[in-house]
PLY file of the C-alpha trace (Angstrom):
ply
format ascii 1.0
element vertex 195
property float x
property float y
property float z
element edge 194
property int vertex1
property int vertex2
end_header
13.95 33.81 31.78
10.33 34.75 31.62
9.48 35.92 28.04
10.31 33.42 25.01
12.36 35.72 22.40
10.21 33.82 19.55
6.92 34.32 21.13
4.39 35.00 18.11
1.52 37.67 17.75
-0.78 37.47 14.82
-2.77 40.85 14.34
-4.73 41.13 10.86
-4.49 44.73 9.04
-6.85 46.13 6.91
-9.09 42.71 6.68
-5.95 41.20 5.48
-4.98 37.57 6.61
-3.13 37.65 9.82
0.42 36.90 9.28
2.60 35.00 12.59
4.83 37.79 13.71
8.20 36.99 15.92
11.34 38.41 17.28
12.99 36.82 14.28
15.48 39.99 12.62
15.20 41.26 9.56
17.95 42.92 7.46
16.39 46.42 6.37
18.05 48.68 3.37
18.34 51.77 5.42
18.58 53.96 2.54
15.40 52.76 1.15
13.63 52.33 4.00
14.39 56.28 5.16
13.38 57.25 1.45
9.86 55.20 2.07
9.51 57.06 5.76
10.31 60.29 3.67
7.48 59.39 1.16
5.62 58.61 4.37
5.85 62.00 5.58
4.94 63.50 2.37
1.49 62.27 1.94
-1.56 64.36 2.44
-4.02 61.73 3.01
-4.84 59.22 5.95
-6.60 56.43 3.94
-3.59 56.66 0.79
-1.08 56.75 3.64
-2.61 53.91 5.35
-2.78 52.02 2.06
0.93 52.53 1.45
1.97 51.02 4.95
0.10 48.20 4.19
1.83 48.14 0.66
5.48 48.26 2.92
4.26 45.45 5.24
3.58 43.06 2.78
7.09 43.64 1.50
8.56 42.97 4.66
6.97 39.46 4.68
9.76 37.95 2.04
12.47 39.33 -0.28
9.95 37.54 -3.08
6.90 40.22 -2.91
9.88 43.10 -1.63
8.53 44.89 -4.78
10.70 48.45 -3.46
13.95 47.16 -2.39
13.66 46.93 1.26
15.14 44.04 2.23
17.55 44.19 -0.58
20.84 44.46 0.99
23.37 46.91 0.12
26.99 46.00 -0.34
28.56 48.72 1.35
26.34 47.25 4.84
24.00 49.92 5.13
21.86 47.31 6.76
19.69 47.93 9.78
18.98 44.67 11.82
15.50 45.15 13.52
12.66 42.64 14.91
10.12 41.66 12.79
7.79 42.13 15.49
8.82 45.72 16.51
8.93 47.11 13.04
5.67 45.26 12.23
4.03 47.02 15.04
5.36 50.62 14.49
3.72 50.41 11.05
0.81 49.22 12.59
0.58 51.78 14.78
1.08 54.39 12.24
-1.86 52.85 10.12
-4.24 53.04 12.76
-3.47 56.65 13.83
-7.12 58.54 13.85
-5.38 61.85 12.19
-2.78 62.44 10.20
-0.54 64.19 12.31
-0.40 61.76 14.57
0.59 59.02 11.95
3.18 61.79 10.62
4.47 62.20 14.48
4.87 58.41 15.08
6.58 57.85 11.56
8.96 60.74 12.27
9.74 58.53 15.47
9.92 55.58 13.96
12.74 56.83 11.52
14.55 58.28 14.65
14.63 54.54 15.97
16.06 53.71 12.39
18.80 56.24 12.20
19.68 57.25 16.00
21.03 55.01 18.54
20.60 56.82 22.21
21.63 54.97 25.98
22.30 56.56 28.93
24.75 56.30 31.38
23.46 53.43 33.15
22.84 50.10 30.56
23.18 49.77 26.73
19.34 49.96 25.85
18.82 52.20 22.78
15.72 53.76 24.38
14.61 54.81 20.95
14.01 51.42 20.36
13.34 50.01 23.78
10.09 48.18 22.78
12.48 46.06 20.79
13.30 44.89 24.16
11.14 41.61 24.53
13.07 40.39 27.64
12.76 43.34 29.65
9.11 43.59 31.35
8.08 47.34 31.50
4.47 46.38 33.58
4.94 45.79 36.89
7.47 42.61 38.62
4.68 41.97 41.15
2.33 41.22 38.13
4.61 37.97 37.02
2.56 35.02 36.06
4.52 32.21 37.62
8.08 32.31 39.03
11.00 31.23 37.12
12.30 27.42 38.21
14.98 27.17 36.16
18.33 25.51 37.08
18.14 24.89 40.71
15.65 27.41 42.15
12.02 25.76 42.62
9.24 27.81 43.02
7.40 26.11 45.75
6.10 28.71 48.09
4.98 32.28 48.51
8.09 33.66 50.41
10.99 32.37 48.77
13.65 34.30 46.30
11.96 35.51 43.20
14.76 35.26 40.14
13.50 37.46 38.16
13.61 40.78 40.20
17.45 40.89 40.11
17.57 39.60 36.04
15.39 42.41 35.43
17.56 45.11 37.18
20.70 43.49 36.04
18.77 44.08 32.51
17.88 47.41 32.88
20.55 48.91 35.30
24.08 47.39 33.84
26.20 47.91 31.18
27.83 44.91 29.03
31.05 43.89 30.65
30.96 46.01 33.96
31.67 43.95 36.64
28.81 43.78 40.18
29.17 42.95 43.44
27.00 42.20 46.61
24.82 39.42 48.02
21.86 39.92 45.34
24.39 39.37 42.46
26.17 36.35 43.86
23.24 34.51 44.89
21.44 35.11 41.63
24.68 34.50 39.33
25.42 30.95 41.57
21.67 29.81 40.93
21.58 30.73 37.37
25.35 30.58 36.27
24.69 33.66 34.08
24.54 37.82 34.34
0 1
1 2
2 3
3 4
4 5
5 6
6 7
7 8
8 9
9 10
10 11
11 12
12 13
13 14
14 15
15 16
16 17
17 18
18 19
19 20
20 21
21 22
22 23
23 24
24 25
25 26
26 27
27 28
28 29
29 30
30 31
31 32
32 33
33 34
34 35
35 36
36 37
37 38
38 39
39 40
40 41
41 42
42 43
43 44
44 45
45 46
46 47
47 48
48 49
49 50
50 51
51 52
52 53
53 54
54 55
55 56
56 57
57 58
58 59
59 60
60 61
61 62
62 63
63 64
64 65
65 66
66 67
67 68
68 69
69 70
70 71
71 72
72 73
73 74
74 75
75 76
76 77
77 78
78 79
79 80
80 81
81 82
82 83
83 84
84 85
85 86
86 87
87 88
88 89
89 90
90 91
91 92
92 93
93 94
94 95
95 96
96 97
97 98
98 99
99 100
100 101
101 102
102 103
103 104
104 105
105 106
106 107
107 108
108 109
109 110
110 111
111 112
112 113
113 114
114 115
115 116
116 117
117 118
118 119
119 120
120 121
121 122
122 123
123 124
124 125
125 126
126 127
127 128
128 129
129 130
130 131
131 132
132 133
133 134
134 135
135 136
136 137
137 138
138 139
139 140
140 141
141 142
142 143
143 144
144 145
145 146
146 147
147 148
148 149
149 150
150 151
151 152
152 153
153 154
154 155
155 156
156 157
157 158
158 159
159 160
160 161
161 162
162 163
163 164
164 165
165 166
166 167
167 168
168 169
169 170
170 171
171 172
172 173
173 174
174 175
175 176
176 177
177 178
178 179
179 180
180 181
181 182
182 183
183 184
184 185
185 186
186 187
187 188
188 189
189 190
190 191
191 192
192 193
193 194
């Protein structure tokens, strides 16, 4: 595997200490969390709307300084299990939109990621959330930094099998529990014991 799924990124907002940010999920009330998005959408105002993102972030951090209800989960499981990360960023993103109609388009697609899963017919990513996807490398495979050496592949010259070309399309071109066959998949699945 080439990414670590607790890899941190720090990024501060609004002059505000930066705050570690992982893969670790969080437990979301949907209901609130749409009504927020709604209030979102509402406001007229860049620098108020910016302020109340920030206000939503900080709740995020702990169910201590959730001040809204957020991360208060329901009993009937109207729970929405999301990265910390991912969500972190989409706010982010929204707070440093340059017009307000761009901060209104990316919260309306932010609460699309919230409330609709969509695949296709060829692996179970829900490509409205596919930067959730931390193990799947959307730059290019011939960028890699160093070759996986896991288990009992080494990674001692130029010209030799590269495991993470097939784990990637495996990734991104399968569905959970169909079944492969051919000379990529069995040397791959013998040298890692895993699809």
């Amino acid at each position: 595997m080439i990414t670590d799924t607790h890899k941190t990124a720090t990024r501060p907002l609004f002059g505000e200490v930066a705050v570690n940010r992982t893969d670790t999920p969080l437990f979301v009330n949907k209901t609130k969390f749409i009504e927020v998005l709604q209030r979102f959408k509402e406001q007229n105002s860049l620098p108020k709307l910016r302020a109340d993102v920030l206000d939503l972030e900080s709740d995020l951090h702990s169910v201590k300084t959730d001040k809204i209800g957020v991360l208060n989960i329901h009993s009937n499981g109207d729970t929405i299990k999301i990265s910390q990360k991912y969500l972190l960023d989409q706010l982010d993103q929204i707070a440093d939109s340059q017009t307000l109609e761009r901060a209104k388009y990316y919260i309306e697609r932010l609460e699309k990621a919230m409330t609709e899963i969509r695949t296709n017919n060829i692996n179970d990513i829900n490509l409205n959330r596919w930067k959730e996807y931390s193990d799947i490398i959307t730059d290019s495979l011939w960028v890699l930094q160093k070759r996986d050496s896991s288990g009992v592949h080494t990674a001692g010259y130029w010209g030799n099998f590269i495991p993470q070309i097939p784990n990637q399309m495996l990734k991104r071109y399968t569905k959970k529990g169909c079944f492969l066959f051919g000379e990529v998949v069995l040397m791959y699945t013998l040298q890692n014991h895993t699809i």
